[in-house]
C-alpha positions as CSV (number, residue, x, y, z in Angstrom):
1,X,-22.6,-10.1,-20.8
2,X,-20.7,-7.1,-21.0
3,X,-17.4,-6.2,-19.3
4,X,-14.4,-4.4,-18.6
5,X,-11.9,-6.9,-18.6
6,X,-8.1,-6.8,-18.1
7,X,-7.3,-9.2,-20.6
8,X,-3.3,-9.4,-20.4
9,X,-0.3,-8.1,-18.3
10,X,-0.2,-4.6,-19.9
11,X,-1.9,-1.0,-19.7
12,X,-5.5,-0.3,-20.9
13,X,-9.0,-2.5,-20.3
14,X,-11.2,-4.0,-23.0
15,X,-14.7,-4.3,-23.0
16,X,-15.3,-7.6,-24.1
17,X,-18.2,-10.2,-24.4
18,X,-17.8,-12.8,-21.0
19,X,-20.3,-15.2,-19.7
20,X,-22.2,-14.4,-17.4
21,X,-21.1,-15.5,-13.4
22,X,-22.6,-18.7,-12.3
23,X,-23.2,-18.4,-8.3
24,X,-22.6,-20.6,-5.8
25,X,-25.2,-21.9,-3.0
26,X,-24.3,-18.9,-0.6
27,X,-23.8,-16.1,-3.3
28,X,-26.1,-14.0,-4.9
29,X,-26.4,-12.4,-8.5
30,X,-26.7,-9.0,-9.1
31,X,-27.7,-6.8,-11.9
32,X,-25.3,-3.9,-11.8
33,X,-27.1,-0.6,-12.2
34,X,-24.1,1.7,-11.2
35,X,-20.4,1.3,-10.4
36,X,-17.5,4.0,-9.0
37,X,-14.4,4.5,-10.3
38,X,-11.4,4.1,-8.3
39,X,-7.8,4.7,-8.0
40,X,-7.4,1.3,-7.2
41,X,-8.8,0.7,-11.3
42,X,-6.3,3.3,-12.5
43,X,-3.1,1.3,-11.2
44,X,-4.7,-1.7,-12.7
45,X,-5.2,0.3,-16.0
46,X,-2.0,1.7,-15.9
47,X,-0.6,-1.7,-14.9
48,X,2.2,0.2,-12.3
49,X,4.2,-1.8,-10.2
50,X,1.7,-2.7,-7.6
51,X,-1.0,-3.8,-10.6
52,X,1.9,-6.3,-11.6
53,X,2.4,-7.8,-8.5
54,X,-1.2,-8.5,-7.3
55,X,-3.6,-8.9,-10.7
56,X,-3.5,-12.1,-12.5
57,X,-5.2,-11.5,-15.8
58,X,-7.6,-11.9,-17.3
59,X,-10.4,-10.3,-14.4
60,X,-12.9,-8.2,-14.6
61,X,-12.1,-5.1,-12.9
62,X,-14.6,-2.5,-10.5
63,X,-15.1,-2.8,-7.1
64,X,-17.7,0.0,-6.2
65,X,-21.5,-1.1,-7.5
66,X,-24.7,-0.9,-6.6
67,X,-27.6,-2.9,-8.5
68,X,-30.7,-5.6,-8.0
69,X,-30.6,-9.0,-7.2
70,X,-31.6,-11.2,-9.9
71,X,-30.8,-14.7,-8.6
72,X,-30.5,-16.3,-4.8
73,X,-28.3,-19.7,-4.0
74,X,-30.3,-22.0,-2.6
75,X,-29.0,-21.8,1.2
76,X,-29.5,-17.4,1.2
77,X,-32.2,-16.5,3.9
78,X,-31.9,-12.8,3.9
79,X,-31.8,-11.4,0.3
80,X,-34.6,-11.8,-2.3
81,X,-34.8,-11.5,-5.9
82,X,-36.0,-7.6,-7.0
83,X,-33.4,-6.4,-3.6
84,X,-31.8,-3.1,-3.8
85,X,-28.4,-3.3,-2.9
86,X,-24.8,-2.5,-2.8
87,X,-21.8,-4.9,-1.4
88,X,-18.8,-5.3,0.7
89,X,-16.1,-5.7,-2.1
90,X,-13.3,-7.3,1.1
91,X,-14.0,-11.5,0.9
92,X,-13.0,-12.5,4.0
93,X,-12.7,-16.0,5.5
94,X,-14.6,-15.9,8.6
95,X,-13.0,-18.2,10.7
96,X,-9.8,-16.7,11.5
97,X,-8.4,-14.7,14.8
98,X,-9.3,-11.5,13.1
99,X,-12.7,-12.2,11.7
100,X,-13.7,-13.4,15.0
101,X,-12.1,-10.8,16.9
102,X,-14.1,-8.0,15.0
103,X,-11.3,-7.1,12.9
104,X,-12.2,-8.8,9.7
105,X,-11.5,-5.8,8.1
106,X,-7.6,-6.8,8.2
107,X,-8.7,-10.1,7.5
108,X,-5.2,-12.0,6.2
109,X,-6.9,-13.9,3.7
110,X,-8.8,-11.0,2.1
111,X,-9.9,-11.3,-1.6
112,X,-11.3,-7.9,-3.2
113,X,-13.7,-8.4,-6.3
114,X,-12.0,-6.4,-9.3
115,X,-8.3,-7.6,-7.6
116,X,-8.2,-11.3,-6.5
117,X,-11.3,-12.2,-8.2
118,X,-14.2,-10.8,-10.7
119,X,-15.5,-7.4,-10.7
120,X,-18.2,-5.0,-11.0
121,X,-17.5,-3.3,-14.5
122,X,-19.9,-5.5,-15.5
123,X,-23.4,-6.0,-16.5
124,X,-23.8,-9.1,-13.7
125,X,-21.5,-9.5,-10.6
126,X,-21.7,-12.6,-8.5
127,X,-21.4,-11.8,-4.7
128,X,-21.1,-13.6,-1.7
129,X,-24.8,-13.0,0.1
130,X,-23.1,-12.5,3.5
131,X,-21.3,-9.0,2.0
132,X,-24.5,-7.9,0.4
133,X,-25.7,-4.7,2.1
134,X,-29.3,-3.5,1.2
135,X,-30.0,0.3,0.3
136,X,-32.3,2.2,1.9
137,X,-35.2,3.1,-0.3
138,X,-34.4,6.5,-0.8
139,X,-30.9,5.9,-1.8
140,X,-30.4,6.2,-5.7
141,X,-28.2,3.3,-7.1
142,X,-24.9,6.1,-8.3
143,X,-24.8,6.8,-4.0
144,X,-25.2,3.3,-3.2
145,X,-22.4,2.5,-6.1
146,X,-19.6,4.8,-4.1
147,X,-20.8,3.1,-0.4
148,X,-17.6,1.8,-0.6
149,X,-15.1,5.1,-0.8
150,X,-18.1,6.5,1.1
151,X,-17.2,3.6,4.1
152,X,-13.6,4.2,3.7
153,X,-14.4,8.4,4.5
154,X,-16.6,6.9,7.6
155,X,-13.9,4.2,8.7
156,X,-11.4,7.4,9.0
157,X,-13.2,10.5,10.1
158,X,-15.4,8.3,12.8
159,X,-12.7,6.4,14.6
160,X,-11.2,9.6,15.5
161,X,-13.1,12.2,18.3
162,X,-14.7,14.7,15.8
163,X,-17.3,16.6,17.7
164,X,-15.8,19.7,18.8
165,X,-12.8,19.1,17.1
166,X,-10.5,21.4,14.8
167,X,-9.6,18.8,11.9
168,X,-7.2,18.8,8.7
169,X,-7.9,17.0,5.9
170,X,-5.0,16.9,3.5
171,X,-5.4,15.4,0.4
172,X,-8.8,16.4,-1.4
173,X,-9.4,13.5,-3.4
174,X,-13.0,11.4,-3.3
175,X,-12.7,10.1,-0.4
176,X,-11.1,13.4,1.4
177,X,-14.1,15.3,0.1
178,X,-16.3,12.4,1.7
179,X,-14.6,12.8,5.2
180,X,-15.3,16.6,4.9
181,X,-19.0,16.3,4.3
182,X,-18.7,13.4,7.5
183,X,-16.9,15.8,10.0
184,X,-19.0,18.6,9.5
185,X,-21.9,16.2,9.9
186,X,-20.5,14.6,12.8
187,X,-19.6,18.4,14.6
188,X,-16.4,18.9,13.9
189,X,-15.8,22.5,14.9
190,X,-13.5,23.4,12.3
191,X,-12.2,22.0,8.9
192,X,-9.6,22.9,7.1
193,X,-8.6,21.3,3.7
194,X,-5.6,21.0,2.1
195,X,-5.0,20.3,-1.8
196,X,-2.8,21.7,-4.7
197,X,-5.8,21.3,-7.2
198,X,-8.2,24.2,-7.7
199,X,-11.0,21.8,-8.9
200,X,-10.6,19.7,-5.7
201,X,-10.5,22.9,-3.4
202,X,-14.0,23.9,-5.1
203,X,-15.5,20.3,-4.3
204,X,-14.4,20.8,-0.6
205,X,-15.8,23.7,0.1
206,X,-18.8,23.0,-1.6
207,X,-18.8,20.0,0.8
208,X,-18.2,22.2,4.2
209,X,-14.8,22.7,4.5
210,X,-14.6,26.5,6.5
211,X,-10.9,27.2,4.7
212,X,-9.8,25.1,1.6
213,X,-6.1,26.0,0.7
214,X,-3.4,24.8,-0.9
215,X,-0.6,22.9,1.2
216,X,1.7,26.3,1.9
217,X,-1.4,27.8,3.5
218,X,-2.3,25.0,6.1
219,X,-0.2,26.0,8.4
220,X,-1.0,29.5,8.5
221,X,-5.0,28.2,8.4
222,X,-4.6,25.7,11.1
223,X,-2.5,28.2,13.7
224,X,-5.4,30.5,13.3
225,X,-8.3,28.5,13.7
226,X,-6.4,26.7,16.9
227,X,-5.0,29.8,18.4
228,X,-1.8,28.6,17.2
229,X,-2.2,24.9,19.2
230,X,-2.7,22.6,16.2
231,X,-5.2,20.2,14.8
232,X,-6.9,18.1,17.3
233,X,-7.3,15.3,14.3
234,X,-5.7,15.7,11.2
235,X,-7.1,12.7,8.4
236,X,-4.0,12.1,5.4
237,X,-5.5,11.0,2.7
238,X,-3.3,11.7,-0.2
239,X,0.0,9.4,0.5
240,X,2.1,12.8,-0.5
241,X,5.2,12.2,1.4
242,X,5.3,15.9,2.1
243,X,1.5,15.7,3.3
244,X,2.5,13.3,5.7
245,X,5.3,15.4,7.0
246,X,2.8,18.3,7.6
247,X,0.4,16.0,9.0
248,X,2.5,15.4,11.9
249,X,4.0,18.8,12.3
250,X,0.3,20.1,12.3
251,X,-1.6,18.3,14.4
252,X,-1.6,19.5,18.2
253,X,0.8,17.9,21.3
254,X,-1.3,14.9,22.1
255,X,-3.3,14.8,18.9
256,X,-4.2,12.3,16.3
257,X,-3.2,11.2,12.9
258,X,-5.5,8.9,11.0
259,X,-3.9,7.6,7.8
260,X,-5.7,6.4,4.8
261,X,-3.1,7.6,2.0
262,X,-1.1,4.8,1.3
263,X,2.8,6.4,-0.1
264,X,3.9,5.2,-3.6
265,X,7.8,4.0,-1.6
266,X,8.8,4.1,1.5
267,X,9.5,7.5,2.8
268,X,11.7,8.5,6.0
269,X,10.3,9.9,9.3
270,X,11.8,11.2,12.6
271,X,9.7,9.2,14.9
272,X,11.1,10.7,17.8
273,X,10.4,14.4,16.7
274,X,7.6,13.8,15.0
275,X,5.4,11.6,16.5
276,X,6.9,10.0,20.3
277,X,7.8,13.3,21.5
278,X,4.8,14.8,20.5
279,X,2.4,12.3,22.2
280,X,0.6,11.5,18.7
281,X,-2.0,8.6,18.4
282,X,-1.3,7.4,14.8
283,X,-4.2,5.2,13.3
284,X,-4.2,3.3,9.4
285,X,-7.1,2.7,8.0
286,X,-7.7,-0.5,6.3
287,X,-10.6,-0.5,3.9
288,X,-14.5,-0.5,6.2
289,X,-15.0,-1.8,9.8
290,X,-17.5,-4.8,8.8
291,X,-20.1,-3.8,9.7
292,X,-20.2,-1.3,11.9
293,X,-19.0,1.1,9.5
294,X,-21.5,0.2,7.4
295,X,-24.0,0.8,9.9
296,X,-22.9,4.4,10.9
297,X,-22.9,5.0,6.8
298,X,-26.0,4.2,6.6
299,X,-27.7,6.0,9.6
300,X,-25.7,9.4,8.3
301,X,-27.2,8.9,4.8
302,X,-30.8,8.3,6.6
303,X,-30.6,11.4,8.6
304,X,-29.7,13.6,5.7
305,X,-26.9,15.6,7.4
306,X,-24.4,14.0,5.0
307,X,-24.9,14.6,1.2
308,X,-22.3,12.8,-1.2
309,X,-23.7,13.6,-4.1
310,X,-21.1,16.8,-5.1
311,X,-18.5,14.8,-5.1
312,X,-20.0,13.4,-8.2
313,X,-18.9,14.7,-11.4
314,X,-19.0,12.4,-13.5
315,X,-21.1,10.1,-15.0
316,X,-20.5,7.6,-18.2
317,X,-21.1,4.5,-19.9
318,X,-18.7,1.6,-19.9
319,X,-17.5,2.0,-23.4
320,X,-15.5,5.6,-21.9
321,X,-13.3,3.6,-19.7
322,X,-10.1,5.6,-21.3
323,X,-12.3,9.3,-20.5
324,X,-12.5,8.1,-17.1
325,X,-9.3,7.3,-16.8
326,X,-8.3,10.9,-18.4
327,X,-10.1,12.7,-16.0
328,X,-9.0,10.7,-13.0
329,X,-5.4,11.5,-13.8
330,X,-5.5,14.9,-14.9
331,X,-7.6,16.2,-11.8
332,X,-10.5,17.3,-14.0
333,X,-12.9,14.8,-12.0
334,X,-14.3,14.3,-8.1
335,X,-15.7,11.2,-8.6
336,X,-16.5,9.7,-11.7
337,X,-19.4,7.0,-12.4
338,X,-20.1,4.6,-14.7
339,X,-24.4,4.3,-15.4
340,X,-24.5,0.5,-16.6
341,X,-27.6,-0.3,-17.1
């Protein structure tokens, strides 16, 4: 089959000939249909610092897919051959405080297809049955390819008190533009978004956002929608050191931060100022809630309050992995897909 493969410790992909996964009794083959690109795939293409610690070439890289089942293991009860599906891309081992806890989500012994173990830029992916999600009917394969950044969006806008509330989203990348589309669905009263690319501001307003500015205006947005109190919740998704700081100066005495940007180093904050003195709940997100974010993802999508199909703009075939990668570093793109089959 084809596939996107990371071949050696060094920058770039390949798309090379591989064979074709063999599953095991409890997994499931799928035929990929369509697959999201991520920044998680650009620091693996760029092979940065963090690429270098964690991949151990050669893998096949992707971990956003939807597709059909082609083949069941033997012991699979729920899923059939001709399913419609997309996956949880966290491997999780099931048995240990966490998992059974309900927070398998920080699972310690995670393994992430495309990361720890073979991916989706592929023409087949083998998946454990027990992360296989099935798509609703209605839900073409490119939306059930990005449930994943989608569930990410969810797992930070919903944990948070959003009806009624005045919320900042800083950082208008894919899966900002996804929690925007989520809080106005969920009643937010307010949003205000916060980017220093023009594209990205365009893509948020088209997905609800009431002001879209760039970072020197959030302040100036936020006092006036608040009557000068602050952001109830503010959601920082970018990892922008200076977005952090505004994240905490911005949101209200008593207020929430929920944190899905993850910072490229360490960066220094006066706890006392910024957060203890000011009463702030601080939250990290950690990829999706299994499964309950997946649950409230779904039921949004269903309704048809949420649309995530703007954030789209981009579709391609495998063979432009180095386009893709263009466009997700210059800030041309929203989200950028690749059709596979």
């Amino acid at each position: 089959m084809r596939a996107l493969v990371k071949r050696t410790a060094g920058p770039g992909l390949a798309l090379a000939d591989v064979p074709e996964p063999e599953i095991r009794d409890d997994e499931v083959l799928i035929r990929v249909r369509r697959a999201g690109v991520c920044g998680t795939d650009l620091h693996i293409y760029t092979w940065d610092d963090w690429a270098r610690r964690r991949v151990k070439p050669p893998i096949v890289v992707g971990h956003e897919f939807a597709g059909d089942v082609v083949q069941v293991g033997r012991l699979v009860t729920d899923v059939r051959e001709g399913d419609r599906v997309t996956a949880e891309g966290h491997i999780v081992d099931g048995r240990c405080l966490l998992c059974r806890t309900g927070n398998s989500h920080v699972c310690p012994y995670t393994r992430i297809i495309g990361v720890d173990r073979d991916g989706c830029f592929a023409d087949y992916i083998a998946m454990p049955a027990t992360n296989v999600w099935h798509l609703d009917p209605a839900i073409p394969y490119e939306i059930g390819g990005i449930h994943d950044p989608m569930g990410n969006a969810f797992h930070t806008a919903l944990t948070a008190e959003i009806p009624g509330a005045f919320v900042l989203v800083t950082g208008c990348g894919p899966i900002g533009l996804f929690a925007i589309g989520i809080c106005k669905a969920a009643g937010a009263a307010r949003v205000v978004a916060s980017d220093v690319n023009e594209t990205r501001l365009a893509l948020a307003r088209r997905m609800g956002a009431d002001d879209a500015v760039h970072p020197e205006g959030a302040e100036a947005a936020v006092r006036a929608a608040t009557a000068g109190l602050g952001a109830d919740v503010v959601l920082e998704m970018s990892g922008v050191p200076a977005a952090i700081r505004q994240a905490f100066a911005l949101a209200r005495v008593g207020g929430r931060v929920q944190m899905l940007g993850i910072p490229a180093r360490p960066i220094e904050i006066d706890l006392a100022t910024e957060v203890i003195f000011k009463g702030l709940t601080i939250y990290g997100v950690v990829g999706r809630r299994m499964y309950d974010t997946w649950i409230q993802m779904s039921r949004f999508l269903r309704a048809g309050h949420f649309d995530p199909s703007p954030v789209i703009t981009h579709r391609l075939p495998l063979e432009a992995v180095d386009e893709a990668m263009r466009l997700i570093t210059s800030g041309e793109a929203g989200k950028v897909v690749f059709e596979i089959a």
